[in-house]
C-alpha positions as CSV (number, residue, x, y, z in Angstrom):
1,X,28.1,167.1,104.6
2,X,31.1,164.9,106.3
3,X,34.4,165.4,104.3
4,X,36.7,164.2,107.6
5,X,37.3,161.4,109.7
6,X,37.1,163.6,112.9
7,X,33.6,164.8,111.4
8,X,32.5,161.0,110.6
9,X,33.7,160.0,113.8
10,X,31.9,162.7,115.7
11,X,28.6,162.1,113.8
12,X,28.9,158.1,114.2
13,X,28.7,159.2,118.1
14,X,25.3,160.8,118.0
15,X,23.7,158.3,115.3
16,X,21.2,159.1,112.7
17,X,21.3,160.4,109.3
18,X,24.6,160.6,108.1
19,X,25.5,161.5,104.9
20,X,29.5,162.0,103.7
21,X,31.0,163.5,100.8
22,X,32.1,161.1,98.4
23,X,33.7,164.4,96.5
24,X,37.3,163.1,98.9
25,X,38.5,160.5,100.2
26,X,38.9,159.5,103.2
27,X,41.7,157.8,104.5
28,X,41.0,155.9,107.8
29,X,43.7,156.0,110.3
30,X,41.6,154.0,112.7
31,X,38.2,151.6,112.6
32,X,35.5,153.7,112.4
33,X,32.7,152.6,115.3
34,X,29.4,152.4,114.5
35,X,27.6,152.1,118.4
36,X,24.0,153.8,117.6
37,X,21.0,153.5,114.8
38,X,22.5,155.0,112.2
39,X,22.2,155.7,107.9
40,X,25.7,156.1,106.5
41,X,25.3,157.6,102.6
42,X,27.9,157.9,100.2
43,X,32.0,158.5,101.1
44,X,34.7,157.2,99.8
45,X,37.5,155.5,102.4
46,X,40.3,153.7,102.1
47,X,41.8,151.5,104.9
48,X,45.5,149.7,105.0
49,X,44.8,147.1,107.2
50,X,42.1,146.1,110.1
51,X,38.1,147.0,109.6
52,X,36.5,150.3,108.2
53,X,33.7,150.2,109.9
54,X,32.9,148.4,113.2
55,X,28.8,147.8,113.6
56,X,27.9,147.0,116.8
57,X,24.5,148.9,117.1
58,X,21.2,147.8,115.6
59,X,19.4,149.1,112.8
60,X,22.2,150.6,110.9
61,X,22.0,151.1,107.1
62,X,25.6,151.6,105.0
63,X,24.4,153.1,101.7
64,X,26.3,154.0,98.0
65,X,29.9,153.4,100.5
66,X,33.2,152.8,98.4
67,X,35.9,151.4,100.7
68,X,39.4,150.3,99.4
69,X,41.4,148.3,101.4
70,X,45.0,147.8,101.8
71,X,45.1,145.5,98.0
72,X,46.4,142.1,97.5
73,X,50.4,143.0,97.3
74,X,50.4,144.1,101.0
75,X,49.3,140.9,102.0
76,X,47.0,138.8,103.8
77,X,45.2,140.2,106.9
78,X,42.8,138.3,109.1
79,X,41.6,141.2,111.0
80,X,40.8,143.2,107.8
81,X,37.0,143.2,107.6
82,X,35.8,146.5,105.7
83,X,32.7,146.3,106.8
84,X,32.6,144.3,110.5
85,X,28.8,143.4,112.4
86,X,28.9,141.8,115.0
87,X,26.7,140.8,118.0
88,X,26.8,138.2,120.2
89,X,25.0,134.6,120.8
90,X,22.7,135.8,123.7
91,X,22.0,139.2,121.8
92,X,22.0,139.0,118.2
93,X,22.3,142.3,116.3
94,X,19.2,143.3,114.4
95,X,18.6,145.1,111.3
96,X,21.8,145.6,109.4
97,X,21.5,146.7,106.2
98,X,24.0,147.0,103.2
99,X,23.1,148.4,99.9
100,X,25.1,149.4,96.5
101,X,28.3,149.4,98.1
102,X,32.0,149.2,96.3
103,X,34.2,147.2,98.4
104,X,37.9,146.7,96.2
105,X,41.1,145.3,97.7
106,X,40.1,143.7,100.7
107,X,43.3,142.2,102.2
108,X,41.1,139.4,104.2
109,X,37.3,139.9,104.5
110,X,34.9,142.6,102.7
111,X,31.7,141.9,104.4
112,X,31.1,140.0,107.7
113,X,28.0,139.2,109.9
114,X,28.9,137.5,112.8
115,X,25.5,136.7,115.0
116,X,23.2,138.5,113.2
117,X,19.3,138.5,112.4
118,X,17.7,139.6,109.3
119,X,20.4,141.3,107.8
120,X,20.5,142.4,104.0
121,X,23.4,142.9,101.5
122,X,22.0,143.9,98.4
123,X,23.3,145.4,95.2
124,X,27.0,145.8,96.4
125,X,30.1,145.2,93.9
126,X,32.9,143.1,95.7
127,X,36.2,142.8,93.8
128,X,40.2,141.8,94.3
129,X,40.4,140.5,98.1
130,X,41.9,137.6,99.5
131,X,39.6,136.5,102.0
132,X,35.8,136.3,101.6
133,X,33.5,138.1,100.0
134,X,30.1,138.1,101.9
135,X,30.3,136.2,105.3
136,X,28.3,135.0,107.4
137,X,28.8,133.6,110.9
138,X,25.8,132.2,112.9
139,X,23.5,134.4,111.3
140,X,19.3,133.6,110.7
141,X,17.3,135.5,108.3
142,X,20.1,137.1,106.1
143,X,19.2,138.3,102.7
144,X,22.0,138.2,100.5
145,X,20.9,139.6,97.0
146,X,21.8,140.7,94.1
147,X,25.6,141.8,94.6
148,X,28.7,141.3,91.9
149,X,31.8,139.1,93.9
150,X,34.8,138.4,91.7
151,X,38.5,137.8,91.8
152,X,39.5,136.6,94.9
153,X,42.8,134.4,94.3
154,X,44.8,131.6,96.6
155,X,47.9,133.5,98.0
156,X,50.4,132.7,100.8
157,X,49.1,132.2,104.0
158,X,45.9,131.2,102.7
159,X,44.0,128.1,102.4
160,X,41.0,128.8,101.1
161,X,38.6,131.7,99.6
162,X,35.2,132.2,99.5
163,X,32.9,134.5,97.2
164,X,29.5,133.8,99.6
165,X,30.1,132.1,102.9
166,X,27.5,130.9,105.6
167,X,29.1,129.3,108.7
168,X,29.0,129.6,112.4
169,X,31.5,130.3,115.3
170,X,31.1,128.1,117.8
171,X,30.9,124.8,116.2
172,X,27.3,123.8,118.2
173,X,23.9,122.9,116.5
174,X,22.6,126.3,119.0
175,X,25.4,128.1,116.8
176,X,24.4,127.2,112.7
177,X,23.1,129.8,110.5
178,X,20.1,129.1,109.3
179,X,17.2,130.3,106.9
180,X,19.7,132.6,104.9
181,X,18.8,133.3,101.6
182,X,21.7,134.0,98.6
183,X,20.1,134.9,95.6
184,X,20.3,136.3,92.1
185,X,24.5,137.0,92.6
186,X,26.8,137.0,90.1
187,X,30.4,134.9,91.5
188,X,33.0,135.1,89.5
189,X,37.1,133.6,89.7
190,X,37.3,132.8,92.8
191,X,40.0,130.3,93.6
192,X,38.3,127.7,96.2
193,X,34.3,127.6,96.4
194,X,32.3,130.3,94.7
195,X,28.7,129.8,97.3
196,X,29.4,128.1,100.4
197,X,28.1,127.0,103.7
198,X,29.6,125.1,106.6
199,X,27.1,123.1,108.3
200,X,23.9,125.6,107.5
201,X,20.3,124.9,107.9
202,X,17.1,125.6,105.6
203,X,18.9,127.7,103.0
204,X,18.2,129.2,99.8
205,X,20.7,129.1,96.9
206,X,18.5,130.4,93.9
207,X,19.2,131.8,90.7
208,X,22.8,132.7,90.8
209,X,25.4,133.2,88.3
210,X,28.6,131.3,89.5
211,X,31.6,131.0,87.0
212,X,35.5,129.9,86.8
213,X,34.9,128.6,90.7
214,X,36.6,124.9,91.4
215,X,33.6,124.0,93.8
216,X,31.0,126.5,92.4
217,X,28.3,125.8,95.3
218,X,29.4,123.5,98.3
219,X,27.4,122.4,100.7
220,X,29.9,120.9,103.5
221,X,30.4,119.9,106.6
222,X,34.0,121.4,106.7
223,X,37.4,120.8,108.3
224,X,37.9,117.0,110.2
225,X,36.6,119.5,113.5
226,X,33.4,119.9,112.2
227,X,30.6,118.7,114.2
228,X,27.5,119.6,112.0
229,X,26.2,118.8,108.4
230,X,24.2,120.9,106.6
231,X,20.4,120.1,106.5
232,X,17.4,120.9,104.2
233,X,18.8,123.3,102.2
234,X,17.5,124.5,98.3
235,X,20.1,124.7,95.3
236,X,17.9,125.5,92.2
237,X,17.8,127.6,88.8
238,X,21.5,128.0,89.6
239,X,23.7,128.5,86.6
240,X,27.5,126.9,87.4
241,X,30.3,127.2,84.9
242,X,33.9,126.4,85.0
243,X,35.1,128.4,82.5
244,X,38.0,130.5,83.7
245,X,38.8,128.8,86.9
246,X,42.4,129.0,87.9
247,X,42.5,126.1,90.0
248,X,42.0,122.3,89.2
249,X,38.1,121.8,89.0
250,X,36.6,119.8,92.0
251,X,32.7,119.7,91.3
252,X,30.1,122.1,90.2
253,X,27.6,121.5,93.6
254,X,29.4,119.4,96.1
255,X,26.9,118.1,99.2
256,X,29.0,116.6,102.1
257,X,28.0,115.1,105.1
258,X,30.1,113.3,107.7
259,X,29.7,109.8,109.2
260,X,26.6,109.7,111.0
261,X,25.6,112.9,110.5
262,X,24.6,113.2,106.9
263,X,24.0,116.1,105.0
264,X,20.7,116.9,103.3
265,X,19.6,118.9,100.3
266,X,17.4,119.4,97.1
267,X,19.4,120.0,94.1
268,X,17.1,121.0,91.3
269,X,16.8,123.1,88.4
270,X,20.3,124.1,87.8
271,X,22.6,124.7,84.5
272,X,26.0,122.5,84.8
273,X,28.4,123.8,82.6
274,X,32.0,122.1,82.4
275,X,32.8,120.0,85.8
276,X,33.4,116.8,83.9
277,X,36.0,115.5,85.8
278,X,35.4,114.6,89.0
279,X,31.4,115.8,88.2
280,X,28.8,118.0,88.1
281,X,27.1,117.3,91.4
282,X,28.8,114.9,93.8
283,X,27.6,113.9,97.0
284,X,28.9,111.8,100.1
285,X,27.7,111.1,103.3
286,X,23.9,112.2,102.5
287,X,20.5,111.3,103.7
288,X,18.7,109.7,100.9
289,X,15.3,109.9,101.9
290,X,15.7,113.6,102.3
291,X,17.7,114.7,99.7
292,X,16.7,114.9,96.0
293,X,19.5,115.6,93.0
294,X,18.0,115.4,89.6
295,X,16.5,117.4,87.0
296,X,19.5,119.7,86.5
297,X,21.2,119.8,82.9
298,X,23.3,117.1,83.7
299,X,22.4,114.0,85.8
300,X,23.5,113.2,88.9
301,X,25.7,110.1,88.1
302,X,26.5,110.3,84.3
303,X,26.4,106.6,82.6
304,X,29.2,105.3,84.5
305,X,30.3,101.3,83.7
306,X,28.7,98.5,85.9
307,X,31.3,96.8,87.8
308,X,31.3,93.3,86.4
309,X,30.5,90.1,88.2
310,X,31.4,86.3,87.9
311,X,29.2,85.2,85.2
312,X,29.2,88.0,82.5
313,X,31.9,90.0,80.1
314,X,30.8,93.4,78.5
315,X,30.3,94.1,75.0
316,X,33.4,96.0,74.2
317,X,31.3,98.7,71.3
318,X,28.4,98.9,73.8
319,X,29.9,98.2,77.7
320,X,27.0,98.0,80.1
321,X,26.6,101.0,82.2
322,X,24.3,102.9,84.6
323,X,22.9,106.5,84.8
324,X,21.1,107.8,88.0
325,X,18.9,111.0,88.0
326,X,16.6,112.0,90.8
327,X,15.1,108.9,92.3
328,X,15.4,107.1,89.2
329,X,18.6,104.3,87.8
330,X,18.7,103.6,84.2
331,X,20.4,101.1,82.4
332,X,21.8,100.0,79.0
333,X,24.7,98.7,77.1
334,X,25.2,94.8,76.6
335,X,26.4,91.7,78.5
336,X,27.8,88.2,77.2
337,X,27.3,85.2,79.2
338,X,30.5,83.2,79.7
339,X,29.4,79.9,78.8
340,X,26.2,78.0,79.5
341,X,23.6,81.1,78.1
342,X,22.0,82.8,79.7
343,X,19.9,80.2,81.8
344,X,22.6,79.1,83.8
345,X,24.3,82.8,84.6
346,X,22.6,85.3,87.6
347,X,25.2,87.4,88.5
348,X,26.0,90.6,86.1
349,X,27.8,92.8,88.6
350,X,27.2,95.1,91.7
351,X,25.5,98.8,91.0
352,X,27.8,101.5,93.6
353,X,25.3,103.0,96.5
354,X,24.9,106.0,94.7
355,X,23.0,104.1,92.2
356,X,20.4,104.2,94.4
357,X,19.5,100.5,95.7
358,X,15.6,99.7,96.0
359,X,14.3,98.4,99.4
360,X,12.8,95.3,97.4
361,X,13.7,92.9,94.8
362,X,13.1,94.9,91.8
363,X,12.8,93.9,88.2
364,X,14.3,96.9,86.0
365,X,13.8,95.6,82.3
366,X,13.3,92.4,80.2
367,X,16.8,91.3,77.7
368,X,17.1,89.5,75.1
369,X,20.0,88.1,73.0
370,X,21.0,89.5,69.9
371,X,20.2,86.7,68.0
372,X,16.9,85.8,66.9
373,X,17.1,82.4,68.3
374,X,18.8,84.0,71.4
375,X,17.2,82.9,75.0
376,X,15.5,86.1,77.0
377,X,15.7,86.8,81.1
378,X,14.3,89.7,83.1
379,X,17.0,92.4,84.2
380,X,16.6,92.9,88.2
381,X,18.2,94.4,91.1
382,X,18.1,93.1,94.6
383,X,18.4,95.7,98.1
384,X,22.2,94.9,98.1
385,X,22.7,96.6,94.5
386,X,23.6,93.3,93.0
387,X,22.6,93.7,89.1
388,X,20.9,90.2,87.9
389,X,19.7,87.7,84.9
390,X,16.1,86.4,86.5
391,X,14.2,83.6,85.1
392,X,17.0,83.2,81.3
393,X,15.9,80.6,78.8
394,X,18.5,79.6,76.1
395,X,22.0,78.3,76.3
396,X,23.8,81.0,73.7
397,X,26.3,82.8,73.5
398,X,25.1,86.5,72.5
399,X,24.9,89.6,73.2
400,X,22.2,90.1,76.2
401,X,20.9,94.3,76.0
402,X,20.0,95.9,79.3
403,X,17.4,98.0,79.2
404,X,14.8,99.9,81.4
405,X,15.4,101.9,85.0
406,X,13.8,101.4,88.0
407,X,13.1,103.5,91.0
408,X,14.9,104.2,94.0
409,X,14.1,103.6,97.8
């Protein structure tokens, strides 16, 4: 059984079966290099500052490892990664494999997959780092399942921190990750976005726990840089809650594209807890016809007043107001028209493009005024999201109800 780093680092030469005492502690003087098919059980290790362990072999399992790193008062540390794969974009490394790990005190990065192919990080409890919890860089196939990542605050130097990152390196469509899968973790305090990807495709977001997060699950584009919005990926059965965050609240899923390159997503399924302000989902720069946000515990677009037009005022106790779900704009609240009835007014106001505009000229609900000898019209929206009195009888004065939803394009 290993007890010393010269022992480890002669054993990491010939590959294999390695299994190290995690009776002591190691202290790592130097990046340990992990260059052949190798299982690495148990050890304890600490490292100041730089990676632990350097993977750039396939097939290499790291199993029941506790690494500390150098702790949040030393400082931020870009090139500290405890645990560091990498291959490259012509050979991707295969078959990594991390399981019921303890990673604490990470002063950057804990775990990072840079061009790698069905990779796993299961089980493994990430805590008190300043970087990133699980990251991964151009990577396809990566499992990422089951692990506990908490605590990782803003601090000098840094801009941002991540619990569960998926990205790429160089910025190219050749270069996304894509078909990752993050499922069933449990993210906890961290101080920018909780689940996150920068321009992936195809990925999976299912069933995870996210909590005190200001963006708990983005879904972005990135930096002004960034080339690449991400595309057909799955957020669902997700539960997202503010409590606890440390940082003014942004949204609880956020889906960004950029201009002409939208970003595209089905948002289904999930518990939205908190996020009132700015929202529970927002979205900008999206592909409607490919995207889907509805069904979660809170809608899409909460009811949100109708920007008023020419020919009507709001009922102050019930303003008018629109709610969109899914596919589907609903309407209610009351309108008064401002003199002539209701025959001689059209124009109610103008629904946001959010509000989903239909393709046609669609008729959304019938009114009538509050009176019983009020007049009646049909509620419609046209393709420009202009909201409309069609076909009003009666020259009064009252209180004209919207009602009904229609169905988006």
């Amino acid at each position: 059984m290993i007890s010393t780093q010269a022992e480890l680092e002669a054993a990491l030469l010939a590959g294999g079966d390695i299994v190290v005492d995690s009776g002591v502690t190691i202290d790592l003087t130097a990046t340990m290099q992990v260059t052949q098919p190798s299982r690495i059980r148990g050890g304890r290790f600490t490292r100041d500052s730089g990676p632990a362990f350097e993977i750039t072999s396939a097939g290499v399992d790291v199993d029941d490892v506790e690494i500390t790193g150098g702790g949040a008062a030393a400082g931020y540390d870009p090139t500290q990664k405890l645990i560091y794969a990498h291959g490259g974009a012509a050979a991707p490394l295969t078959d990594v494999r991390i399981r019921n790990c303890t990673l604490r005190g990470s002063r950057g990065d804990n775990i990072w997959l840079e061009w790698c192919t069905g990779a796993v990080v299961d089980g493994t409890d990430i805590a008190s780092y300043l970087y990133s919890g699980v990251m991964v860089i151009s990577g396809r196939r990566i499992m990422i399942t089951n692990n506990q990542v908490r605590d990782a605050p803003l601090t000098a130097g840094v801009v941002n921190v991540y619990g569960i990152a998926i990205t790429d390196l160089d910025n190219t469509d050749a270069a996304r990750s894509r078909d990752c899968s993050v499922l069933g973790n449990q993210v906890t305090l961290i101080d920018w976005e909780g689940i996150d990807t920068h321009g992936g495709d195809s990925l999976t977001i299912t069933g995870n726990h996210v909590t005190g997060c200001p963006r708990g699950i983005a879904l972005v584009t990135g930096n002004a840089t960034r080339l690449y919005a991400p595309t057909d990926c799955l957020v669902s059965g997700n539960t997202i809650d503010a409590a606890g965050a440390r940082q003014p609240l942004l949204a609880g899923v956020y889906l960004a594209g950029i201009a002409g390159k939208p970003a595209s997503a089905t948002i289904v399924g999930n518990q939205l807890l908190g996020y009132d302000t700015p929202g529970p989902v927002y979205a900008s720069y999206w592909a409607r016809a490919d995207t889907y946000i509805g069904d979660n515990s809170r809608p899409f677009v909460p009811w949100t007043p109708i920007e008023m037009g020419l020919d009507y005022t709001p009922n102050t106790s019930y303003p008018p107001q629109y709610l969109v779900d899914g596919n589907t704009v609903h309407l209610r609240g009351g309108v008064i028209p401002r003199s002539g009835g209701v025959a001689a007014r059209t124009d109610i106001g103008t629904l946001p493009k959010p509000a989903a505009w239909p393709t046609i000229l669609t008729i959304a609900g019938f009114a009538k005024g509050s009176s019983p000898g009020a007049g009646n019209a049909q509620v419609a929206v046209t393709p420009a999201g202009e909201l409309q009195m069609l076909y009003g009888s009666g020259t009064d004065a009252y209180t004209y109800w919207l009602s009904g939803s229609y169905q988006a394009a």
